[in-house]
C-alpha positions in Angstrom: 0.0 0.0 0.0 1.3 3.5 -0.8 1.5 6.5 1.9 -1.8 7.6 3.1 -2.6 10.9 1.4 -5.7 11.5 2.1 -9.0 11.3 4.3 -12.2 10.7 2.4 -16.0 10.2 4.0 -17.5 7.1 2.8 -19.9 8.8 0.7 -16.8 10.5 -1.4 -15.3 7.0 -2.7 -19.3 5.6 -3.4 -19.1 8.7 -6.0 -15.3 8.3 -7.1 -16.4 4.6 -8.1 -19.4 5.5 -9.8 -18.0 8.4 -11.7 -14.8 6.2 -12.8 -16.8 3.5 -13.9 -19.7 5.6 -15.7 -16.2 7.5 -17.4 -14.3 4.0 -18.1 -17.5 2.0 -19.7 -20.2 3.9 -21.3 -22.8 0.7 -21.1 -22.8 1.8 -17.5 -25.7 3.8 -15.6 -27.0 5.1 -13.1 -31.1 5.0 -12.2 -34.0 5.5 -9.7 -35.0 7.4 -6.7 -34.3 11.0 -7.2 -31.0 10.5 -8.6 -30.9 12.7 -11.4 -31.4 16.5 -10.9 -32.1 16.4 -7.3 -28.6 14.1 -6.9 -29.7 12.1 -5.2 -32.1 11.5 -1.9 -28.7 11.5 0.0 -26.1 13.6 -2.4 -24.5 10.4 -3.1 -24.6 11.1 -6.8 -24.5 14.8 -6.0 -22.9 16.2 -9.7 -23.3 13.3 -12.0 -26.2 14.1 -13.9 -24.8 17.7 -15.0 -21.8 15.9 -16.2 -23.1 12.7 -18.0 -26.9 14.0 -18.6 -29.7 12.2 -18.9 -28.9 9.1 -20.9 -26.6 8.1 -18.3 -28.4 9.2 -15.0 -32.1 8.6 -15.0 -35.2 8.9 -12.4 -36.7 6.7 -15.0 -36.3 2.8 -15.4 -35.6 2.2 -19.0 -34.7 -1.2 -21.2 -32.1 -1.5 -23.9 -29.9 -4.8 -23.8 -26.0 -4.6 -23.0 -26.0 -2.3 -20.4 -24.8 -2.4 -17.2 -27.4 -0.4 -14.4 -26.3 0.7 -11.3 -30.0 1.2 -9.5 -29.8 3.7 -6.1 -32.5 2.8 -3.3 -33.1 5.7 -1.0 -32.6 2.7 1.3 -32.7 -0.5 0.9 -36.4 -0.5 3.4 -37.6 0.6 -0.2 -36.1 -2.3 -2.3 -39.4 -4.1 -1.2 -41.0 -3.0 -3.7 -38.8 -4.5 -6.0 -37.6 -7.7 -4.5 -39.6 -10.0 -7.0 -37.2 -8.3 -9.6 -34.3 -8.7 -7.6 -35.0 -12.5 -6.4 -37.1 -14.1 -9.5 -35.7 -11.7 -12.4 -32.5 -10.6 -11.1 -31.0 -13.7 -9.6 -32.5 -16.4 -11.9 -32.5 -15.0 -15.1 -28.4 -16.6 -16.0 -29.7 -20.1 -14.5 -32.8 -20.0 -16.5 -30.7 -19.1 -19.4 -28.6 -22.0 -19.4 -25.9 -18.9 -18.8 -26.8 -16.9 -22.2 -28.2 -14.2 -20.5 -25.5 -12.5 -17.6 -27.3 -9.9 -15.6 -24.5 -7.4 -14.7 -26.6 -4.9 -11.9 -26.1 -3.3 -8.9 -28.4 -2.8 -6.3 -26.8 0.2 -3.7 -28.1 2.2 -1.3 -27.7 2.4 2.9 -29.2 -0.6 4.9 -29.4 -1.2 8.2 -30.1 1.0 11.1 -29.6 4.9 11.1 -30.8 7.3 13.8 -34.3 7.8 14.9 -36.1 6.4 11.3 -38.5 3.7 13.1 -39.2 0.3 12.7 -40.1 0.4 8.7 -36.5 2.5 8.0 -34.2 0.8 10.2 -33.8 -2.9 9.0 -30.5 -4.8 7.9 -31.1 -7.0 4.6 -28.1 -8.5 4.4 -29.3 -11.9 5.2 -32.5 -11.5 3.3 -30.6 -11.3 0.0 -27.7 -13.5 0.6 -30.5 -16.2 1.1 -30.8 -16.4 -2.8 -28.5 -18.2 -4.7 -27.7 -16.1 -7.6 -26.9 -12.4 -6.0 -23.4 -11.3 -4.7 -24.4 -9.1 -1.8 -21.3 -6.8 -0.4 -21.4 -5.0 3.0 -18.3 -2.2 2.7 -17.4 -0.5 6.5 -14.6 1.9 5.2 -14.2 4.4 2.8 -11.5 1.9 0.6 -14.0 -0.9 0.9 -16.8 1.2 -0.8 -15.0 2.7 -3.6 -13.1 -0.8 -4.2 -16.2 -3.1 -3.6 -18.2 -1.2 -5.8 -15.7 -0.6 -8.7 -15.3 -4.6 -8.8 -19.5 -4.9 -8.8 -20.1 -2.4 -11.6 -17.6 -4.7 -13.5 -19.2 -7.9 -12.4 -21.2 -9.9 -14.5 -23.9 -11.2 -11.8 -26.0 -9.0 -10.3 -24.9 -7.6 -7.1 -26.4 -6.0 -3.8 -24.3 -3.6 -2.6 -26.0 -2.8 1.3 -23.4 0.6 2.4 -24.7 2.4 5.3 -26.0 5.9 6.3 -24.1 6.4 9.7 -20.8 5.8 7.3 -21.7 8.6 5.0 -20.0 11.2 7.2 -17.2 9.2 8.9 -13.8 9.9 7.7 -11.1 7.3 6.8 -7.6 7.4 6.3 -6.9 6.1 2.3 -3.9 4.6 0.6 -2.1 6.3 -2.3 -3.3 3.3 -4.0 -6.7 3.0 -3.2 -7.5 6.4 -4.9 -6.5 4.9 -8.3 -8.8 4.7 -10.8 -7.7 1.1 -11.4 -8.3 0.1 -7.6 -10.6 -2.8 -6.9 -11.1 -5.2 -4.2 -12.0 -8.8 -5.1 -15.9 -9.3 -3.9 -15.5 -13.0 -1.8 -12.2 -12.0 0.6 -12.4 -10.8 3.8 -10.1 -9.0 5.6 -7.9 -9.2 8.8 -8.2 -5.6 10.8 -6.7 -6.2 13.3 -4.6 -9.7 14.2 -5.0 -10.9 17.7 -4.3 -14.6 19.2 -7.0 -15.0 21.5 -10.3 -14.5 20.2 -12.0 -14.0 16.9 -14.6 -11.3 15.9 -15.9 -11.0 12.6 -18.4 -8.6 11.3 -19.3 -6.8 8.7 -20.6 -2.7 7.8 -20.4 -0.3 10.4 -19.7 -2.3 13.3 -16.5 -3.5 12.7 -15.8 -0.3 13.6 -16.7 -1.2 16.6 -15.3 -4.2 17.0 -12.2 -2.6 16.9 -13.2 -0.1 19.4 -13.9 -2.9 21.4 -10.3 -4.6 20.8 -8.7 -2.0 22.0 -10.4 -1.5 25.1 -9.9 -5.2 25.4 -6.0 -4.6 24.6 -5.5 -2.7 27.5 -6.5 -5.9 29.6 -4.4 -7.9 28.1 -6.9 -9.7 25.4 -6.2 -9.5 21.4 -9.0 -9.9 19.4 -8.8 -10.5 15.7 -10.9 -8.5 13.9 -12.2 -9.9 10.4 -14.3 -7.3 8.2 -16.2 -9.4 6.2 -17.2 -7.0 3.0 -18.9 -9.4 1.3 -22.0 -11.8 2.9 -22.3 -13.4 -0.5 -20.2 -15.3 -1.0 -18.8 -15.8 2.4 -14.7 -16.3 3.1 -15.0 -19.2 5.1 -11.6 -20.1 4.7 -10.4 -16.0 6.5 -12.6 -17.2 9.4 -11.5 -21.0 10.0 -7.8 -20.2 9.7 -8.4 -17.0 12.5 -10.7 -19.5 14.7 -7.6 -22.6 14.3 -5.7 -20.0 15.8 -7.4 -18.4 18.5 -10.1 -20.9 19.5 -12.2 -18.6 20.5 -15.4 -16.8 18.0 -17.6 -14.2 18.7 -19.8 -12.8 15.1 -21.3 -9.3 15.8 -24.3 -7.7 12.8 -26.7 -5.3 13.1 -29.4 -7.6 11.8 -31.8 -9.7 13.8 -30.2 -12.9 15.2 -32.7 -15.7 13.8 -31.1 -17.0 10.3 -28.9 -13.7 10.6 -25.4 -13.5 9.7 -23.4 -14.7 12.6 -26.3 -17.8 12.5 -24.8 -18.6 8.8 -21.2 -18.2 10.2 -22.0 -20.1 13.2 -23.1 -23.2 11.3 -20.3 -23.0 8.7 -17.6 -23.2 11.3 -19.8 -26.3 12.6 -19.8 -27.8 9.7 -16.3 -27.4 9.0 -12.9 -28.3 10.0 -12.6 -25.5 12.6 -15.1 -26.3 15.0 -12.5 -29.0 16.5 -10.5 -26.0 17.4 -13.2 -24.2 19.6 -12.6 -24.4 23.4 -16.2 -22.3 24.0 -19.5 -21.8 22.2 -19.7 -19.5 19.7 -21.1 -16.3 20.7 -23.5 -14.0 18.3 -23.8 -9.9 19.2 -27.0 -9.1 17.2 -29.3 -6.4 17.0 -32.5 -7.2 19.3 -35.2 -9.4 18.2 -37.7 -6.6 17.6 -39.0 -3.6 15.0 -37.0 -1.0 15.9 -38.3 1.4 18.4 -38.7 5.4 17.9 -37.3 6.6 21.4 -33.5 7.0 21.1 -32.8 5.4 24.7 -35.0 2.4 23.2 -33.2 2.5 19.6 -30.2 2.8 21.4 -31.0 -0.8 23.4 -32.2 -2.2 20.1 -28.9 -2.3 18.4 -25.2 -3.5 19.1 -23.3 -1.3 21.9 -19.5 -1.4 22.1 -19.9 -2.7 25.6 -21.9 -5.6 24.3 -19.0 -6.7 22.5 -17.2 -6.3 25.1 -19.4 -8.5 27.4 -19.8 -10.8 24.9 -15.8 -11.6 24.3 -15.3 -11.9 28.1 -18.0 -14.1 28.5 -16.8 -16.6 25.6 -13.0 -16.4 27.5 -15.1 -17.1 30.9 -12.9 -13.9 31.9 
């Protein structure tokens, strides 16, 4: 990685990507909810339309083969009214081609929980779309992850849900020299170490790995190193990244946003089961999820509803029986 140059809010790099790509390959575009003049419900695409215009950034849905979408939800609450487009047209249609017919789209827009938006704005989808065979679904935390992610879906042939989140929008990161290439891209599949630790494993994905990390280092102090895996993408899922870091630290704790029942850390869970790491394991595994209810209004009750560092904290001492 080159010297860090620069610090860039997550929002900046979902932009960068989307303007490099639009720039690079001119079967791509960019359609839906307020996206063109108004830039945007968020001022994620703030700009674009005054400089590609509007046969490259739309409000309206339009058909012509060989293109290459890249549909915005407001947030991804709203891609309900499109899921049967998503999971029966979407998803299927290379299958039901006998692989003719690749459908290179991205879904993007924030998911998961914001601040004070209710139950029917505040819900994570990453487990409802990695359900379906046929979607890549990517879940970026920093501001490299977005703009590399979502180079690498624009240019990938299957369609691809992209969940970002808008708590992220405004947080600064720290990025590479390299990174603000127009020829950087991560691989969607790999995980990615954040922090290395020996004694127990935390994997999550979005926002809070950031805390996670918070979390390791408040651990650190006491003398426990967590190993800190940012997942990035749910669909498929690195396996491999998490049985090597559980081989070596026996110990796994999976933290999400999401509700715990068929959630995330429930997939993880039974993969390292199922696998060759769960001989390795001297405790249960433990899952940090958000609470098992619509999200409440009141901030003191949102604020119960959702992971805490502290509950990461609890639940890493409690798995070391420290």
């Amino acid at each position: 990685m080159g010297l860090i140059e620069t610090e860039l809010t997550e929002s900046d790099p979902v932009w960068s990507a989307m303007d490099e790509e639009l720039e690079r390959d001119e079967r791509v575009f960019l359609m839906v909810e307020e996206v063109a003049q108004y830039d945007g419900a968020l001022q994620v695409s703030r700009g674009l339309w005054k400089k590609y215009g509007d046969k490259r950034i739309s409000t309206l849905p339009f058909l012509r083969a060989g293109l290459r979408p890249i549909c915005e939800f407001m947030t991804f609450n709203f891609s309900m009214q499109a899921i049967d487009q998503v999971i029966n047209s979407a998803a299927k249609t290379y299958y039901m081609s006998a692989g003719l017919q690749p459908v290179p789209i991205v879904f993007r827009g924030p998911n998961g929980a914001s601040a004070g938006v209710a139950a029917q704005h505040s819900q994570c989808f990453a487990a409802w779309y990695a359900h379906c065979p046929g979607l890549k679904v990517v879940s970026p935390w920093n501001s490299e992850d977005a703009k590399g992610l979502l180079k690498s879906a624009i240019r990938e042939d299957n369609p691809v849900v992209f969940l970002e989140n808008e708590l992220m929008y405004g947080v600064p990161f720290e990025m590479s020299e390299e990174s603000q290439s127009k020829d950087f891209t991560i691989p969607i599949g790999k995980a990615k170490v954040e922090r290395p630790g020996d004694h127990v494993t935390v994997v999550s994905h979005s926002r809070l790995v950031g805390h996670c990390l918070d979390a390791a280092a408040v651990l650190a102090k006491e003398g426990i190193e967590c190993e800190v895996i940012n997942l990035r993408t749910i669909r498929p899922m690195d396996v491999e990244s998490i049985e090597a870091s559980v081989m070596k630290t026996n110990h796994l704790v999976t933290v999400e946003g999401g509700w715990p029942q068929f959630g995330v850390g429930a997939e993880i869970c039974a993969r390292i089961m199922e696998g060759p790491a769960f001989n390795y394991l001297d405790a249960p595994v433990t899952r940090v999820t958000g609470v098992d209810i619509p999200m409440p209004y009141a901030k003191i009750l949102e604020d119960h509803s959702v992971p805490q560092i502290k509950d990461i904290i609890f639940s890493i001492k409690k798995t070391l029986n420290v």
